[in-house]
mmCIF file of the N, C-alpha and C atoms, coordinates in Angstrom:
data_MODEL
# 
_entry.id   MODEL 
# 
loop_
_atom_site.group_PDB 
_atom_site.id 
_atom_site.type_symbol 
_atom_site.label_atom_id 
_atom_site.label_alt_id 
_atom_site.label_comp_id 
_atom_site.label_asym_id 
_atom_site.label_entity_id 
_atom_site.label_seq_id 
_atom_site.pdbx_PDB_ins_code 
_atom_site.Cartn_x 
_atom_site.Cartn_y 
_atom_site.Cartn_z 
_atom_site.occupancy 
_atom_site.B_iso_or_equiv 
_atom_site.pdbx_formal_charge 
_atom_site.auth_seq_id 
_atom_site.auth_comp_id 
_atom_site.auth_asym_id 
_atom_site.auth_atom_id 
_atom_site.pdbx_PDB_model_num 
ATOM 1   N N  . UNK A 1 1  ? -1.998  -15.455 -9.443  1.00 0.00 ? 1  UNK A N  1 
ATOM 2   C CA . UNK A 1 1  ? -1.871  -15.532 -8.008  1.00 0.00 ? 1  UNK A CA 1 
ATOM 3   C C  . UNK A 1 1  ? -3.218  -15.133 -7.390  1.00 0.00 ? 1  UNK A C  1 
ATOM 4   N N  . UNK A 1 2  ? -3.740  -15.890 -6.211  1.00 0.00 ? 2  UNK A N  1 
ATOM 5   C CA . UNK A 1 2  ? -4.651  -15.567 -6.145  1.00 0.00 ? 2  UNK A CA 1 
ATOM 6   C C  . UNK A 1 2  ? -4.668  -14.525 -4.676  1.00 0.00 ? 2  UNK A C  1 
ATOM 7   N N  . UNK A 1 3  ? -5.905  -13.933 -4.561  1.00 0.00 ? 3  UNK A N  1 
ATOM 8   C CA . UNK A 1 3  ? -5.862  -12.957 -3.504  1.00 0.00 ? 3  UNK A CA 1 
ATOM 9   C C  . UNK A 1 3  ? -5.405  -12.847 -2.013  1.00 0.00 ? 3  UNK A C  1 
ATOM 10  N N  . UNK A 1 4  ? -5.653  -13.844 -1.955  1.00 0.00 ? 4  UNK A N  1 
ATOM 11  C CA . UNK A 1 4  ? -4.934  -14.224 -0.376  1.00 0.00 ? 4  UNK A CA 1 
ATOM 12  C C  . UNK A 1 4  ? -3.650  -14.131 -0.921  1.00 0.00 ? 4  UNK A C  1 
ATOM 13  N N  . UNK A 1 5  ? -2.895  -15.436 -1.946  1.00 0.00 ? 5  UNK A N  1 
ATOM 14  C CA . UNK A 1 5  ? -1.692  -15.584 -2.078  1.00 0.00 ? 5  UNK A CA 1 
ATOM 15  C C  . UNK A 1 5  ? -0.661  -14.221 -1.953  1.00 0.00 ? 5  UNK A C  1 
ATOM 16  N N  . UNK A 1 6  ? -1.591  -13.016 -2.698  1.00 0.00 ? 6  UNK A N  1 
ATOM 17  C CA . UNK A 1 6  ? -0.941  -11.549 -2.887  1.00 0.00 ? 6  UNK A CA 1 
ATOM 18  C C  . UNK A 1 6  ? -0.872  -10.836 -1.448  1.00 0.00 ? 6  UNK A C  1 
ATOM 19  N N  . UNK A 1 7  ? -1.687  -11.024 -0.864  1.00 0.00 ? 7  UNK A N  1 
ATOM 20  C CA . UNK A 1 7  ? -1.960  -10.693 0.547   1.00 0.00 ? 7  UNK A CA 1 
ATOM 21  C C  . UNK A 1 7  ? -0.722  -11.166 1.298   1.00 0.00 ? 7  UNK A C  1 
ATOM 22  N N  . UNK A 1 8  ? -0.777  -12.245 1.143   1.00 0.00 ? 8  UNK A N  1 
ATOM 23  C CA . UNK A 1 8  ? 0.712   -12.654 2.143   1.00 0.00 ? 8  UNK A CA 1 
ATOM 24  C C  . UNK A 1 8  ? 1.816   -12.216 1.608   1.00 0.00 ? 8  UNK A C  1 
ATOM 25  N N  . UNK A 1 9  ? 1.703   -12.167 0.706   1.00 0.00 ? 9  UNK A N  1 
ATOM 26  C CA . UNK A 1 9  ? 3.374   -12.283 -0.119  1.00 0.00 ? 9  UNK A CA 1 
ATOM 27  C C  . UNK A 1 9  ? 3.396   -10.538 0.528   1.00 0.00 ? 9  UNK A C  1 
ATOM 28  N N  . UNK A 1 10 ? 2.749   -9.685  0.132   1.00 0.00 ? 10 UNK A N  1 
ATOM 29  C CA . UNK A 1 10 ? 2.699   -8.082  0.436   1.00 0.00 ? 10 UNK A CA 1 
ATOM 30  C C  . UNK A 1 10 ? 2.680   -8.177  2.104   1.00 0.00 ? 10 UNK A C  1 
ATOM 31  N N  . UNK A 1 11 ? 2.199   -9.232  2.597   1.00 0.00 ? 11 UNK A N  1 
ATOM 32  C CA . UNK A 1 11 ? 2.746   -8.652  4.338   1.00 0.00 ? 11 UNK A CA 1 
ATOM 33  C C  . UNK A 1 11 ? 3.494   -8.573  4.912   1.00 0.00 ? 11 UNK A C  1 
ATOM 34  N N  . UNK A 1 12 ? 4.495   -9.854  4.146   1.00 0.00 ? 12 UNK A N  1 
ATOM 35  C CA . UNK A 1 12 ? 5.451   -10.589 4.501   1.00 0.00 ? 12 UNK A CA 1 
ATOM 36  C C  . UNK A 1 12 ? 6.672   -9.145  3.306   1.00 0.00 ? 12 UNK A C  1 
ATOM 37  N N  . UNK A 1 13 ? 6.581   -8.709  2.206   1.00 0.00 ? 13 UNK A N  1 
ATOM 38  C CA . UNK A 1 13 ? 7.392   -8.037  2.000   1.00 0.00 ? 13 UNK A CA 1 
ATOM 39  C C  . UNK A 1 13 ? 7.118   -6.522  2.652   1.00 0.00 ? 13 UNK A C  1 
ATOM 40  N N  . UNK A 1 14 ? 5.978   -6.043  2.909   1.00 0.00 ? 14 UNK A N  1 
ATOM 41  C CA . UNK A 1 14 ? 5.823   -4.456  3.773   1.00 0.00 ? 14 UNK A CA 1 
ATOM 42  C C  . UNK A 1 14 ? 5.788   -4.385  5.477   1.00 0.00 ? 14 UNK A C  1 
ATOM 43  N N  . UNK A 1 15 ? 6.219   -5.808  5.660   1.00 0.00 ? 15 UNK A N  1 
ATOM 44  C CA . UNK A 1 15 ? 6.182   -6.086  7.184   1.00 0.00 ? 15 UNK A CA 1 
ATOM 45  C C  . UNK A 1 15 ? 8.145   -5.525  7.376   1.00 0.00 ? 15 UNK A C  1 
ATOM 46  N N  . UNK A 1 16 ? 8.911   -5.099  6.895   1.00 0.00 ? 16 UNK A N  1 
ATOM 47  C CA . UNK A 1 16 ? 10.109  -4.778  6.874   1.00 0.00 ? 16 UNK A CA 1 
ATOM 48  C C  . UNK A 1 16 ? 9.913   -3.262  7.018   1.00 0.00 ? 16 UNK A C  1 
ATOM 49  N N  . UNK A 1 17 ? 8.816   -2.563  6.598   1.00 0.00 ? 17 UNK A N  1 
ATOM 50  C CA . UNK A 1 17 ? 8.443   -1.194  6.037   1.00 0.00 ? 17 UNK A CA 1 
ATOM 51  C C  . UNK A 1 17 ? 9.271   -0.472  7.594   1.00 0.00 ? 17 UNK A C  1 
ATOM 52  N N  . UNK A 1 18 ? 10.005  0.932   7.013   1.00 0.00 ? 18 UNK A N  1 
ATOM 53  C CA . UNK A 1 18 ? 10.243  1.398   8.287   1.00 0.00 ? 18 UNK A CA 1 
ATOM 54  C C  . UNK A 1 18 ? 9.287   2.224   8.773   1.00 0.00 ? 18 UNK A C  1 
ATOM 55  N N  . UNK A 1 19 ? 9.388   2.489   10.568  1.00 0.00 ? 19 UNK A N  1 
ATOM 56  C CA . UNK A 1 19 ? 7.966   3.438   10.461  1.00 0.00 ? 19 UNK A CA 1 
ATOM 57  C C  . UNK A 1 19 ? 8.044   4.822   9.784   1.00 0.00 ? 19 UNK A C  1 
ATOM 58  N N  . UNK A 1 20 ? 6.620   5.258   8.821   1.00 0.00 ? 20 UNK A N  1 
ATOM 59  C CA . UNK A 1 20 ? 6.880   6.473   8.547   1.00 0.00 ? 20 UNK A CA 1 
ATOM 60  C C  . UNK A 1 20 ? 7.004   6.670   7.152   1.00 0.00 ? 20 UNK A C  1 
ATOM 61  N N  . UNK A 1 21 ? 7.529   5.342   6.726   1.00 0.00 ? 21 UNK A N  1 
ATOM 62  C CA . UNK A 1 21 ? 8.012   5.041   5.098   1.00 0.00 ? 21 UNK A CA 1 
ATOM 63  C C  . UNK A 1 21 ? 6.169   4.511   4.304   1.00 0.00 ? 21 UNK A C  1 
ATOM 64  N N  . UNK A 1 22 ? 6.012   4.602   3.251   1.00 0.00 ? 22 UNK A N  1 
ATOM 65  C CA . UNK A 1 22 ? 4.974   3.926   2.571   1.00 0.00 ? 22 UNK A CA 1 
ATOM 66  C C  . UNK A 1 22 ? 4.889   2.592   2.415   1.00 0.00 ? 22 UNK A C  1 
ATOM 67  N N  . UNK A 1 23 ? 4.183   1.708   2.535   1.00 0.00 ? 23 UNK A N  1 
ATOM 68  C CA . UNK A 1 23 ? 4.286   0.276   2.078   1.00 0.00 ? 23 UNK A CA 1 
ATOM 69  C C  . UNK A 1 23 ? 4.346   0.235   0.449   1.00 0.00 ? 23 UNK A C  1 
ATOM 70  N N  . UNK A 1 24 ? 5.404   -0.815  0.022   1.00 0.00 ? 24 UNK A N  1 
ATOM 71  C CA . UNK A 1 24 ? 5.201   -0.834  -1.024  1.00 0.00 ? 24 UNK A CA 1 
ATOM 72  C C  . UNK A 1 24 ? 4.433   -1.201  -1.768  1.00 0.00 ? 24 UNK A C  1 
ATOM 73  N N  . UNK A 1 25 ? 3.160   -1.970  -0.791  1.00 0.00 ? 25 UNK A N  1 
ATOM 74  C CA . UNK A 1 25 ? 1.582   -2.659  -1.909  1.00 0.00 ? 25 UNK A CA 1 
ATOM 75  C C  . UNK A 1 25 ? 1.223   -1.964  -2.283  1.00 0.00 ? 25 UNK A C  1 
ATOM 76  N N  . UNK A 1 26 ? 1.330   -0.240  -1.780  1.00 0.00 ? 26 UNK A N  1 
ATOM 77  C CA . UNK A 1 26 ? 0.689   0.682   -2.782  1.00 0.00 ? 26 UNK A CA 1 
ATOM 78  C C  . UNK A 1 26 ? 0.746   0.812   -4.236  1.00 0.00 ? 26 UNK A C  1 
ATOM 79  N N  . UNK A 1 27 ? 1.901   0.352   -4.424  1.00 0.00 ? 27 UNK A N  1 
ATOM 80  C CA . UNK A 1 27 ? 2.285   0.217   -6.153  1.00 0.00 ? 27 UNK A CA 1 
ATOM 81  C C  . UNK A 1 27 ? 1.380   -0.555  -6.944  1.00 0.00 ? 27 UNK A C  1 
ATOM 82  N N  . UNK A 1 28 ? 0.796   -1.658  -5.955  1.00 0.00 ? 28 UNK A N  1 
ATOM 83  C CA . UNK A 1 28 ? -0.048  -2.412  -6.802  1.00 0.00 ? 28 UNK A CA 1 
ATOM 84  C C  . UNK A 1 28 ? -1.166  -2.068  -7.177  1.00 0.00 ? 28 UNK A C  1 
ATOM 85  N N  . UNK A 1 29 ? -1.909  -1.522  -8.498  1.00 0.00 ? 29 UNK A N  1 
ATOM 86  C CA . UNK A 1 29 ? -3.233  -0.830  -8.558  1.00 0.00 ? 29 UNK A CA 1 
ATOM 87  C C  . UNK A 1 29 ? -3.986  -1.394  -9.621  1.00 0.00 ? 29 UNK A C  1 
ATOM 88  N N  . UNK A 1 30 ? -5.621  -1.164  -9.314  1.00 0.00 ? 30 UNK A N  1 
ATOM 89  C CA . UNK A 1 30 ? -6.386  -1.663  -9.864  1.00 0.00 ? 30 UNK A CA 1 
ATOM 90  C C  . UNK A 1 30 ? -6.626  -1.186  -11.625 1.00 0.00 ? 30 UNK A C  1 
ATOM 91  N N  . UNK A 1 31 ? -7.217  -1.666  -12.542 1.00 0.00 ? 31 UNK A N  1 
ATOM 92  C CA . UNK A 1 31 ? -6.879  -1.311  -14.009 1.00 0.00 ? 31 UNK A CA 1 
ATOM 93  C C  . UNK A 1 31 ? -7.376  0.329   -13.958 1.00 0.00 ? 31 UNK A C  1 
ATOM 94  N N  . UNK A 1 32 ? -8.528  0.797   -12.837 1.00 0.00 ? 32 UNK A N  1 
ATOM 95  C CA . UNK A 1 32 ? -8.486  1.991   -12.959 1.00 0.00 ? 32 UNK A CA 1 
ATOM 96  C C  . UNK A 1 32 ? -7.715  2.975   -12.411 1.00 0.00 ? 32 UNK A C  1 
ATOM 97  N N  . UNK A 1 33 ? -6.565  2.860   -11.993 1.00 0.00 ? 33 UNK A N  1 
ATOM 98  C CA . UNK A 1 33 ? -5.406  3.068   -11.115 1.00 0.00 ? 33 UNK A CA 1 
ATOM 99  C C  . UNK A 1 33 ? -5.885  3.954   -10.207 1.00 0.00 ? 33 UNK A C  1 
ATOM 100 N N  . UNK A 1 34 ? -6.559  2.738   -9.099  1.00 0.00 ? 34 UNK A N  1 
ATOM 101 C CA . UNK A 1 34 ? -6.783  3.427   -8.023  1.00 0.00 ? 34 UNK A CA 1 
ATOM 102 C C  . UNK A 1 34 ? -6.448  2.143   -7.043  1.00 0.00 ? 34 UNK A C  1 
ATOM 103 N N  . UNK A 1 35 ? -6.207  2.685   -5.611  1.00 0.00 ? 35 UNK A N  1 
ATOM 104 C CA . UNK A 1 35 ? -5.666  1.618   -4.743  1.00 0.00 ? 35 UNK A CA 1 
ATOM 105 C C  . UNK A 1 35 ? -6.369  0.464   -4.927  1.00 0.00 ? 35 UNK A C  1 
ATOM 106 N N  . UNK A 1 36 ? -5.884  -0.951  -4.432  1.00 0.00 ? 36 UNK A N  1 
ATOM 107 C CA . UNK A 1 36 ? -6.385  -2.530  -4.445  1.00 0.00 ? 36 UNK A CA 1 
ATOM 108 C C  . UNK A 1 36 ? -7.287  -2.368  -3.052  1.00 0.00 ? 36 UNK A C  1 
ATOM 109 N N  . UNK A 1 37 ? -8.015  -3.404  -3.250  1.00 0.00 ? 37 UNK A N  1 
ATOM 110 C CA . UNK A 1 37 ? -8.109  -3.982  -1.416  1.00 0.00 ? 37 UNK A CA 1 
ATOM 111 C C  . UNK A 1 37 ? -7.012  -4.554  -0.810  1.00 0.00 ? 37 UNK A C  1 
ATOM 112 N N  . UNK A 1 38 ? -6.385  -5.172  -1.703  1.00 0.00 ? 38 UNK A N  1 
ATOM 113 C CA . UNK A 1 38 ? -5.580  -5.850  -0.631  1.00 0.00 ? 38 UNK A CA 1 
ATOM 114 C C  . UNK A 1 38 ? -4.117  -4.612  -0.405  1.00 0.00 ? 38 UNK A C  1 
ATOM 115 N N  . UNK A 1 39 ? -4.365  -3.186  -0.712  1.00 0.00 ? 39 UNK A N  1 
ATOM 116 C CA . UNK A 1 39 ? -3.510  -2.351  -0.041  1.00 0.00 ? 39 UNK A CA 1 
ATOM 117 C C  . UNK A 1 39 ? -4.211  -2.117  1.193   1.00 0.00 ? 39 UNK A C  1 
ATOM 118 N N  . UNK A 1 40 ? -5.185  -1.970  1.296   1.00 0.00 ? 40 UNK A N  1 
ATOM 119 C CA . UNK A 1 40 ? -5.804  -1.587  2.311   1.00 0.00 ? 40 UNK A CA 1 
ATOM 120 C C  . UNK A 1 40 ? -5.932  -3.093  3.106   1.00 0.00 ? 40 UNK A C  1 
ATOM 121 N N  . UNK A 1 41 ? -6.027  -4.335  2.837   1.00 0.00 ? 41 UNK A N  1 
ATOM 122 C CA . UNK A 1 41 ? -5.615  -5.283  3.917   1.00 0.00 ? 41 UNK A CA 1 
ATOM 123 C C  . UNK A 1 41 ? -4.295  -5.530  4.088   1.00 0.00 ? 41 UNK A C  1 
ATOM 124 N N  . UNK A 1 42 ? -3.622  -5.627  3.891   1.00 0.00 ? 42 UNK A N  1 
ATOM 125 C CA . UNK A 1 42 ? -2.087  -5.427  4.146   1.00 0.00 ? 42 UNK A CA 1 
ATOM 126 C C  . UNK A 1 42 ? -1.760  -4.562  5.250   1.00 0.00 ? 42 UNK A C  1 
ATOM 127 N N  . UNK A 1 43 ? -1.788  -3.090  4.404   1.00 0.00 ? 43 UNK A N  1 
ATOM 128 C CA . UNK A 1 43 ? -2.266  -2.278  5.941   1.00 0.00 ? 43 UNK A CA 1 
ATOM 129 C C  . UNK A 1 43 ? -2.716  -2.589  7.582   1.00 0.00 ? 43 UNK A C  1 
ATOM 130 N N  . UNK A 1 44 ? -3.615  -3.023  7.040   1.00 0.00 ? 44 UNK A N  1 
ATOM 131 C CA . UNK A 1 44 ? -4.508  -3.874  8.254   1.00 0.00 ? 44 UNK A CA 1 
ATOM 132 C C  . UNK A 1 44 ? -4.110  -5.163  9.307   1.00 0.00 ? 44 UNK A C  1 
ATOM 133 N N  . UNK A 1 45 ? -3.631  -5.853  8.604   1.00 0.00 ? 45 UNK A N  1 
ATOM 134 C CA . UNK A 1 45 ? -2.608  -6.886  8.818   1.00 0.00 ? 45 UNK A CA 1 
ATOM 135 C C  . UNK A 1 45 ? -1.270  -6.557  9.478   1.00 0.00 ? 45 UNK A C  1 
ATOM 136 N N  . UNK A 1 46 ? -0.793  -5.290  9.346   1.00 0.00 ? 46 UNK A N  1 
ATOM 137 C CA . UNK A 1 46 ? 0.502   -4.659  10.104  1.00 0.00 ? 46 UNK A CA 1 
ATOM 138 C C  . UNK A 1 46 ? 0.536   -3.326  10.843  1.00 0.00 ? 46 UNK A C  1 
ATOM 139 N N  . UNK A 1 47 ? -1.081  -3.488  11.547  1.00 0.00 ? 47 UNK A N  1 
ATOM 140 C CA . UNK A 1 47 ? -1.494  -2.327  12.239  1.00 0.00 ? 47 UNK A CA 1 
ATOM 141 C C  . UNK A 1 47 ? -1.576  -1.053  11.510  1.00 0.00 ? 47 UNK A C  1 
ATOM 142 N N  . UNK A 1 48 ? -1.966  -0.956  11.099  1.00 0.00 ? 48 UNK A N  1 
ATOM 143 C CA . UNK A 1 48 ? -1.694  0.415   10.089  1.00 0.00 ? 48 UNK A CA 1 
ATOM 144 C C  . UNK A 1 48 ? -3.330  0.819   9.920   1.00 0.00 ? 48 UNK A C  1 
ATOM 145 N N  . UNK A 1 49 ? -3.513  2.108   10.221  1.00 0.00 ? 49 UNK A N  1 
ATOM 146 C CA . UNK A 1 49 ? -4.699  2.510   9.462   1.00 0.00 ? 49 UNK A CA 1 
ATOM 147 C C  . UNK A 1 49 ? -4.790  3.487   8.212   1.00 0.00 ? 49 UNK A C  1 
ATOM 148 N N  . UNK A 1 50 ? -5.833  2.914   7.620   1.00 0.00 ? 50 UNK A N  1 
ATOM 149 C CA . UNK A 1 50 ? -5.513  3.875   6.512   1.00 0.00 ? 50 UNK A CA 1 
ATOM 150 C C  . UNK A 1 50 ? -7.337  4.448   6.334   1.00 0.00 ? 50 UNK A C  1 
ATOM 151 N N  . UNK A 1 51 ? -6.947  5.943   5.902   1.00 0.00 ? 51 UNK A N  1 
ATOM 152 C CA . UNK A 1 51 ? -8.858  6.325   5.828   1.00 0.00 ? 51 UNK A CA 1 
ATOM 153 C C  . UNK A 1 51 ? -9.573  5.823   5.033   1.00 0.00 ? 51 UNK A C  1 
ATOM 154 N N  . UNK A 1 52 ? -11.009 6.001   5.435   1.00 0.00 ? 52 UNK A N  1 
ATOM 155 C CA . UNK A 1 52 ? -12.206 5.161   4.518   1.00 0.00 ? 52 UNK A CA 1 
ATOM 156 C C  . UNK A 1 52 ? -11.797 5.212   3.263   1.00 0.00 ? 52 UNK A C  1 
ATOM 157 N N  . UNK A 1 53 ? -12.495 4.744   2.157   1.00 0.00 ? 53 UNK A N  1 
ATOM 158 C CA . UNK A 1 53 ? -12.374 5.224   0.742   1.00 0.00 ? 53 UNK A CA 1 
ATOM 159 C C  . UNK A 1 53 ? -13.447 6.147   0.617   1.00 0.00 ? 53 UNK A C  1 
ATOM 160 N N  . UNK A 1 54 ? -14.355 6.401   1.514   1.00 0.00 ? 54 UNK A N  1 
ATOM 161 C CA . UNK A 1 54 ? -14.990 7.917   1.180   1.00 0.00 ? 54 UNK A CA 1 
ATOM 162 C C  . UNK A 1 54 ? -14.483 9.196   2.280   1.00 0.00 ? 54 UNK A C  1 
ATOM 163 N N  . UNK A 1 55 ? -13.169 8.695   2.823   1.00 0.00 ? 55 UNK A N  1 
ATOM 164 C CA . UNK A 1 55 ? -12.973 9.793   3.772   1.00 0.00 ? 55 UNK A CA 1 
ATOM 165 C C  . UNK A 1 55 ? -11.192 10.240  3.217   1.00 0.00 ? 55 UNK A C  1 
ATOM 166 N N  . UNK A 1 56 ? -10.591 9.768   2.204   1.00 0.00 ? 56 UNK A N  1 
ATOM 167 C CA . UNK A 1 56 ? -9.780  10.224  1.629   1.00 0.00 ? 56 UNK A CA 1 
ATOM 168 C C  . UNK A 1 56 ? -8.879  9.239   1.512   1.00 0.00 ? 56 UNK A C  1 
ATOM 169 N N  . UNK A 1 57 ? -9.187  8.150   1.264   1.00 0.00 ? 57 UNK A N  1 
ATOM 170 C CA . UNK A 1 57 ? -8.524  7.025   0.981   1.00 0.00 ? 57 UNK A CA 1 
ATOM 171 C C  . UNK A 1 57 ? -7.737  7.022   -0.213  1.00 0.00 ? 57 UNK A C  1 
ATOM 172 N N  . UNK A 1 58 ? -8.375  7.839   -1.686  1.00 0.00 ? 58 UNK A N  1 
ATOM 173 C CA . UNK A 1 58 ? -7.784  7.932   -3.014  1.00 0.00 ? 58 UNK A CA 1 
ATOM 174 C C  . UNK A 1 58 ? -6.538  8.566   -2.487  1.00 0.00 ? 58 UNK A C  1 
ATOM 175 N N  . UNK A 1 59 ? -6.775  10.237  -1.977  1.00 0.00 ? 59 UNK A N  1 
ATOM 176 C CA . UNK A 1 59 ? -5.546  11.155  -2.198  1.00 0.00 ? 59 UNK A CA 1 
ATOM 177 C C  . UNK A 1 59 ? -4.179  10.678  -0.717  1.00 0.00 ? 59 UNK A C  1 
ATOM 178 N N  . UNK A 1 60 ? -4.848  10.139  0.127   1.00 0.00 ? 60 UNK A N  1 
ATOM 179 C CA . UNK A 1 60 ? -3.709  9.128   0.884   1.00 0.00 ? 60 UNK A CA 1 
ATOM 180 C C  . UNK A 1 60 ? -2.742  8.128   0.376   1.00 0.00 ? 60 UNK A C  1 
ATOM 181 N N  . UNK A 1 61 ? -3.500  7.676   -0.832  1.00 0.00 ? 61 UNK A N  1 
ATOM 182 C CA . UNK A 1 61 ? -2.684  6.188   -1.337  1.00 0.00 ? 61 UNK A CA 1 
ATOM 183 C C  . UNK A 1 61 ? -1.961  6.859   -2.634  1.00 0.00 ? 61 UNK A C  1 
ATOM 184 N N  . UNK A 1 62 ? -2.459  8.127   -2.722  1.00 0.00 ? 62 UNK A N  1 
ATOM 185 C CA . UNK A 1 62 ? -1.835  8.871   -4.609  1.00 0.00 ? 62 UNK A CA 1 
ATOM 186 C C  . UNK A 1 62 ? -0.631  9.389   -3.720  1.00 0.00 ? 62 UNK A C  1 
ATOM 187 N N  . UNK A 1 63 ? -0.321  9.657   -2.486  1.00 0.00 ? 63 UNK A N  1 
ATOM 188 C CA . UNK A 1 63 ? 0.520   10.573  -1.720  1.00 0.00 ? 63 UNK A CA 1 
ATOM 189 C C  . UNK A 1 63 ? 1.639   9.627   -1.408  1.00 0.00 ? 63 UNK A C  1 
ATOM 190 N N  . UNK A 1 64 ? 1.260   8.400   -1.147  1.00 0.00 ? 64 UNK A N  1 
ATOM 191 C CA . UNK A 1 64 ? 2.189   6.911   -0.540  1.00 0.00 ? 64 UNK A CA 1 
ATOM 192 C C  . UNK A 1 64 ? 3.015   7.035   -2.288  1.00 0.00 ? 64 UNK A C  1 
ATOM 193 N N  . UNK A 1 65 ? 1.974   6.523   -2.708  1.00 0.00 ? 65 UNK A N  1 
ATOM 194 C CA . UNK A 1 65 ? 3.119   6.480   -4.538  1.00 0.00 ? 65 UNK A CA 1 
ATOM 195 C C  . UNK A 1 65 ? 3.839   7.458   -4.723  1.00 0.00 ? 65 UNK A C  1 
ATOM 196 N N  . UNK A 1 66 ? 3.700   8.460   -4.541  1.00 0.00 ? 66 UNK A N  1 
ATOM 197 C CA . UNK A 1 66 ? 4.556   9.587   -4.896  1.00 0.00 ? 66 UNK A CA 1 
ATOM 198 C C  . UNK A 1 66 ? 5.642   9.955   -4.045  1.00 0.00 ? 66 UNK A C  1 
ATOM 199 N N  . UNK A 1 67 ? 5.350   9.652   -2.713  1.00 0.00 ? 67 UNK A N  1 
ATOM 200 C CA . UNK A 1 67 ? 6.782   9.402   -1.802  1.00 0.00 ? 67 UNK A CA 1 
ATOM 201 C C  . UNK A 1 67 ? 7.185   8.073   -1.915  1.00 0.00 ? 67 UNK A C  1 
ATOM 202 N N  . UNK A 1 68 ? 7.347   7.068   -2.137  1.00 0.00 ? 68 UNK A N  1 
ATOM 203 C CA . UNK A 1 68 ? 7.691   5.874   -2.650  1.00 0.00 ? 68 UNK A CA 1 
ATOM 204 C C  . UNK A 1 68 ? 8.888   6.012   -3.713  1.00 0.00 ? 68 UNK A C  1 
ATOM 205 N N  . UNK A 1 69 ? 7.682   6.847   -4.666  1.00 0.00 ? 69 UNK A N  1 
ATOM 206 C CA . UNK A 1 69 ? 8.803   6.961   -6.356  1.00 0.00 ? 69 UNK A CA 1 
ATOM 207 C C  . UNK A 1 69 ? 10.100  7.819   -5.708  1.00 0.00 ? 69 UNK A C  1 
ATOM 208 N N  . UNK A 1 70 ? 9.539   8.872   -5.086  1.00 0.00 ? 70 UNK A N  1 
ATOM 209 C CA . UNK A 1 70 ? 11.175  9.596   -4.369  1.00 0.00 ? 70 UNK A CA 1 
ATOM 210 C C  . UNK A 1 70 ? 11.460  9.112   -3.675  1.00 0.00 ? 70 UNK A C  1 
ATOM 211 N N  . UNK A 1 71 ? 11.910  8.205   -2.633  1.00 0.00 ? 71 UNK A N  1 
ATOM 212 C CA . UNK A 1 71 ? 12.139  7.517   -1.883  1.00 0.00 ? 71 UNK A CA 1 
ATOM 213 C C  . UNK A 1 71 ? 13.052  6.404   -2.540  1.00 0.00 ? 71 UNK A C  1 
ATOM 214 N N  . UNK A 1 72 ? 12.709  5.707   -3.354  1.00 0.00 ? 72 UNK A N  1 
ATOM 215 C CA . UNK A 1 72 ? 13.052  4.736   -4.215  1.00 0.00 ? 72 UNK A CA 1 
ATOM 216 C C  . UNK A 1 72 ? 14.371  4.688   -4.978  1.00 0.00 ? 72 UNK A C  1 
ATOM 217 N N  . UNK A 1 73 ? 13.636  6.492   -5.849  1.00 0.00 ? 73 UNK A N  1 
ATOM 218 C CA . UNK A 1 73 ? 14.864  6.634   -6.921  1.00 0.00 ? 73 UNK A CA 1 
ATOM 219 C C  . UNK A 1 73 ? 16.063  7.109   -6.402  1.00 0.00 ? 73 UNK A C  1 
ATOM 220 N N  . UNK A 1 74 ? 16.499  7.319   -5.010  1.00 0.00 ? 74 UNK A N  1 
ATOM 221 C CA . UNK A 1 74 ? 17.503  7.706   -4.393  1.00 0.00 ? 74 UNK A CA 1 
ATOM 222 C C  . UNK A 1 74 ? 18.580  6.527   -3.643  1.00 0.00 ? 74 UNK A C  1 
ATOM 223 N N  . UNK A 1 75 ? 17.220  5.058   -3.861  1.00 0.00 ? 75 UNK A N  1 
ATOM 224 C CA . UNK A 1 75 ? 17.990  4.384   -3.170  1.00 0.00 ? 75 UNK A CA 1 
ATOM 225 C C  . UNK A 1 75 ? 18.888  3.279   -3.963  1.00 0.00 ? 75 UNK A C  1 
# 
């Protein structure tokens, strides 16, 4: 799939996101398991800001996964 293709498909499924909740593109991560770009365009795409990647972008997106996984396993 190519990058755009992932892009939409993730806007169109985190565009449901409630406010407050994590998007679920966060799950998607790069081989060094650290956030994608296209978490951070997705984001972007549904108003959302998220911080630089030198202003705490890693421990923001490690925080989304981890309320996600609890979030998830309850539902």
């Amino acid at each position: 799939m190519r990058g755009s293709e992932q892009r939409e498909l993730l806007t169109r499924v985190d565009g449901d996101t409630p406010a407050g909740e994590p998007l679920l593109s966060a799950l998607v991560v790069a081989g060094d398991h650290a956030p994608t770009r296209v978490y951070r365009e997705v984001a972007a795409a549904l108003g959302m800001e998220l911080p630089h990647p030198q202003n705490g972008l890693q421990q923001h997106w490690q925080m989304d996964v981890l309320r996600l996984h609890s979030l998830w396993r309850h539902r």
